[in-house]
C-alpha positions as CSV (number, residue, x, y, z in Angstrom):
1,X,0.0,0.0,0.0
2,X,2.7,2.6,0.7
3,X,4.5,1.7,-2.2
4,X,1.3,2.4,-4.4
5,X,1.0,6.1,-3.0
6,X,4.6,6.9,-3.9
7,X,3.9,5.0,-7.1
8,X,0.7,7.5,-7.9
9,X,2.9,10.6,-6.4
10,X,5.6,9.9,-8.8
11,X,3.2,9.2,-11.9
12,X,1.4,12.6,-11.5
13,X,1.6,14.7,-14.9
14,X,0.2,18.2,-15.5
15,X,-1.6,16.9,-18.2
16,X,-1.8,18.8,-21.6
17,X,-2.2,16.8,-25.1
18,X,-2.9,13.2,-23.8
19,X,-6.8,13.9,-22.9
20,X,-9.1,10.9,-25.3
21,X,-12.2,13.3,-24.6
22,X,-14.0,10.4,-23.1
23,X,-16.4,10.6,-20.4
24,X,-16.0,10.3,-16.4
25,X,-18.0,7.6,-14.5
26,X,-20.4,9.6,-12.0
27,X,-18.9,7.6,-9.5
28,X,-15.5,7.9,-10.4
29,X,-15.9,11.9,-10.2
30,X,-17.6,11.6,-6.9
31,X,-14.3,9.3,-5.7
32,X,-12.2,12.2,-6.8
33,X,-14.2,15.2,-5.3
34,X,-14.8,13.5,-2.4
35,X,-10.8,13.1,-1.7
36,X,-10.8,16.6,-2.4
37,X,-12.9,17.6,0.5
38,X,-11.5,15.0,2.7
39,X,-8.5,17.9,3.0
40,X,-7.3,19.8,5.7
41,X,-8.0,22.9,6.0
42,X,-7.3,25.6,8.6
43,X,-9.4,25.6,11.5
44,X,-11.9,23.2,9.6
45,X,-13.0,26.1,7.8
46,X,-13.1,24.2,4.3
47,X,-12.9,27.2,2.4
48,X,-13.2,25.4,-1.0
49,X,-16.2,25.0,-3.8
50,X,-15.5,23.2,-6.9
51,X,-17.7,24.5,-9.8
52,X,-18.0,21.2,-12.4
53,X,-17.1,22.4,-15.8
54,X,-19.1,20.9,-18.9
55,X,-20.6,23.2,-20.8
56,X,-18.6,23.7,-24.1
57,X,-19.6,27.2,-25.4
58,X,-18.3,27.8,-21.1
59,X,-15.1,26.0,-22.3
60,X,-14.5,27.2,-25.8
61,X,-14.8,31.3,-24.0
62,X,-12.2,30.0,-21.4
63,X,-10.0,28.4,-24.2
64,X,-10.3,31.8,-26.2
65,X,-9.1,33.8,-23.3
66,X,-6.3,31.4,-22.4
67,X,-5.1,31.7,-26.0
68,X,-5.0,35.1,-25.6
69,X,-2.8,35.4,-22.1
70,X,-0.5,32.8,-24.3
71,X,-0.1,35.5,-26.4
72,X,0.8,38.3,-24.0
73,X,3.1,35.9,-22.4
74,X,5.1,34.9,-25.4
75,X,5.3,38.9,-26.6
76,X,7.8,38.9,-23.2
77,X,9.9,36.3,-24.3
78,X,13.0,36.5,-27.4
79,X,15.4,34.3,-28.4
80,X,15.8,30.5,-27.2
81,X,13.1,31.0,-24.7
82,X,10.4,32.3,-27.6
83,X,11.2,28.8,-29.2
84,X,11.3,26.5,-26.3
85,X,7.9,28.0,-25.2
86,X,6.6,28.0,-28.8
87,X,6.7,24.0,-28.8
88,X,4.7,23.8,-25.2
89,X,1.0,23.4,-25.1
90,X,-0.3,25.1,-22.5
91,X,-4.3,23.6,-21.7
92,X,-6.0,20.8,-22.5
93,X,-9.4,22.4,-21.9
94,X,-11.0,21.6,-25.0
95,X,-9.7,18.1,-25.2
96,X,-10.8,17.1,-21.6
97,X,-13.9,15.4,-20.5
98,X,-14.7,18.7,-18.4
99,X,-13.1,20.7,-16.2
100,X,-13.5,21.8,-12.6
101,X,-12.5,25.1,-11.1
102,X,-11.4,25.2,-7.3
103,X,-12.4,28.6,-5.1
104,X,-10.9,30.0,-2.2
105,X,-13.9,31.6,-0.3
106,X,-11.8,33.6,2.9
107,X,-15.4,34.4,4.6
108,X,-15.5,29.7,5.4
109,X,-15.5,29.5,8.8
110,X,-15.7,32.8,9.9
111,X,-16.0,35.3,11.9
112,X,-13.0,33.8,13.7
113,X,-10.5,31.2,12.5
114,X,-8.7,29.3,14.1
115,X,-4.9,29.2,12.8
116,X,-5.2,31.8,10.3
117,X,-4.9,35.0,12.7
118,X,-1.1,35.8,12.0
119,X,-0.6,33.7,8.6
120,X,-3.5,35.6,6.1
121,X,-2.8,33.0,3.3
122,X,-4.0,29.8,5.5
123,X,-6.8,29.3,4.0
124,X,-5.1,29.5,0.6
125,X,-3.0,26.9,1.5
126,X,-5.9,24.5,2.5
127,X,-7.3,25.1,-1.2
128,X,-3.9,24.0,-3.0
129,X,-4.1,20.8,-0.6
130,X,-7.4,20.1,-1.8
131,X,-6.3,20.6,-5.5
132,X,-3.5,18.2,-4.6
133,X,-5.6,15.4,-3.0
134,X,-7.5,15.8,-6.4
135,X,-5.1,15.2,-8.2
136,X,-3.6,12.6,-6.8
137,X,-6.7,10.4,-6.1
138,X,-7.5,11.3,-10.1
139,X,-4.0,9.9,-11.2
140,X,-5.2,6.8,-9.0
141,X,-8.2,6.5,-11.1
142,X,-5.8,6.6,-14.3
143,X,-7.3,9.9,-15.1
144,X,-4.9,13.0,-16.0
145,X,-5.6,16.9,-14.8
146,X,-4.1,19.7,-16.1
147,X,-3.8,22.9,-14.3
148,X,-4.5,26.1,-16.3
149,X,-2.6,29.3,-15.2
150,X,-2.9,31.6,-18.2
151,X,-6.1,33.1,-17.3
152,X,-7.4,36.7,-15.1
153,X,-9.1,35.6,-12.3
154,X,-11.7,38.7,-13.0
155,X,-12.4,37.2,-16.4
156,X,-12.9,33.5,-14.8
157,X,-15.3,35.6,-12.1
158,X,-17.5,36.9,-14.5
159,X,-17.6,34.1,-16.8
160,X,-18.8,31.7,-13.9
161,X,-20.5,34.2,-11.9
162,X,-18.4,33.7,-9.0
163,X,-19.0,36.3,-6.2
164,X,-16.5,38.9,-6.3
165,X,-15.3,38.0,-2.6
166,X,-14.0,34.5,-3.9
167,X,-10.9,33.9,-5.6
168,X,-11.1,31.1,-8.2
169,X,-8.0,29.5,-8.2
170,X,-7.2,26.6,-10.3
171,X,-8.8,25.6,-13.9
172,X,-8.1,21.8,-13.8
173,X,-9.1,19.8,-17.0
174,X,-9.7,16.5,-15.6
175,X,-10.5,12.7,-18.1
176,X,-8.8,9.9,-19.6
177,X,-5.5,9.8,-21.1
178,X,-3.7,7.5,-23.8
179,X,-1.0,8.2,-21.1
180,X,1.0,10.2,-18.9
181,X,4.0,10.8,-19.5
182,X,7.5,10.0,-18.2
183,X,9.1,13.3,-18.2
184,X,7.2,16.4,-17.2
185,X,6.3,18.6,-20.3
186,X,8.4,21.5,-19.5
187,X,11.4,19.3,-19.0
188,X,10.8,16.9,-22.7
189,X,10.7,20.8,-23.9
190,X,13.6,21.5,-22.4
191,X,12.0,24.9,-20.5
192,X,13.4,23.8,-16.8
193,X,15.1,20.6,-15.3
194,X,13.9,19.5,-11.9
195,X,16.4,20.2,-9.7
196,X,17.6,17.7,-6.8
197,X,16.5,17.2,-3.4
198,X,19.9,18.1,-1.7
199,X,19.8,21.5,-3.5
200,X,16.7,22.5,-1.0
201,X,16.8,20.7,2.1
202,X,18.6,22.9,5.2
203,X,19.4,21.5,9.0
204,X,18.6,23.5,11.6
205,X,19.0,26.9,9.4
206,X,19.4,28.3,5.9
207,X,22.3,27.3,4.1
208,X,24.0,30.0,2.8
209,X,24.7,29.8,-1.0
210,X,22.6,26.5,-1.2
211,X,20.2,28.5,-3.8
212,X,23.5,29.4,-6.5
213,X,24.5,25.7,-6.1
């Protein structure tokens, strides 16, 4: 058993041109959303919703935006970089089965909660471990996500109709896959290598110089 969680941890892709488009048992979803709320979160506030994502003319507006901060990314970039990034596909949202969309609603658990008076970004936290517990326990169901960055979070508001008090956070594109692959994306494209362990790990206190290693 604990070698199949390290197994699933170290199969984990950020899924982007693998999806098949096929469709998610109703159970299987509720298997996956379910781990998601099993999550910490501080103070139990839960401060997550997760807005299921089927709709394609609600997808194909998404996709048009995210095309669009592609774009204004790649204007920044010159040289080697402009062609390294030119090979990397960024979403998968039009490929996937659906998507869902994680929130971070700060007013969960309120007035008072517990654990988050001097660290404001708590409850934050507790989303991403949601997202994570998502995404493991989808790679467990040989399902790929794919988390989508290149987006405003205004324009995701409106297009939703999430109140304007809660953040949306993640886009995730979640269905089958012909596979995941071995090497991450941005490392096959040659954008970043993963680094090694010994580079971030410090005893007792921060080790000067460790970060120019």
């Amino acid at each position: 058993m604990i070698h199949e969680l390290y197994e699933v941890i170290h199969r984990r892709r950020d899924v982007r041109g693998q999806f098949t488009g096929e469709p998610i048992p109703d159970d299987t979803l509720d298997r996956i959303l379910t781990a998601a709320h099993a999550a910490p979160s501080v103070g139990l506030s839960q401060p997550w919703d997760f807005v299921v994502i089927r709709d394609p003319a609600l997808k194909t507006a998404f996709h048009q935006h995210v095309r669009a901060e592609r774009d204004v990314f790649a204007a920044t970039l010159d040289g080697d970089a402009a062609t390294r990034f030119a090979r990397i596909k960024i979403d998968g949202v039009l490929e996937s089965s659906l998507s869902i969309v994680v929130t971070y609603d700060p007013s969960r658990g309120g007035p008072a909660v517990l654990g988050r008076h001097a660290i404001a970004d708590a409850g934050l936290y507790s989303v991403c471990l949601a997202i994570q517990n998502l995404w493991l326990a989808a790679t467990a169901e040989q399902l790929g996500v794919g988390w989508v960055s290149f987006y405003r979070e205004d324009f995701l508001r409106g297009l939703l109709g999430i109140p304007s008090h809660v953040r949306p956070v993640a886009w995730l594109c979640l269905g089958p896959v012909t596979h995941l692959e071995r090497v991450p994306d941005l490392e096959r494209h040659g954008w970043r290598r993963r680094g090694p362990l010994s580079r971030v790990v410090h005893d007792d206190r921060w080790s000067s110089g460790r970060e120019c290693e």
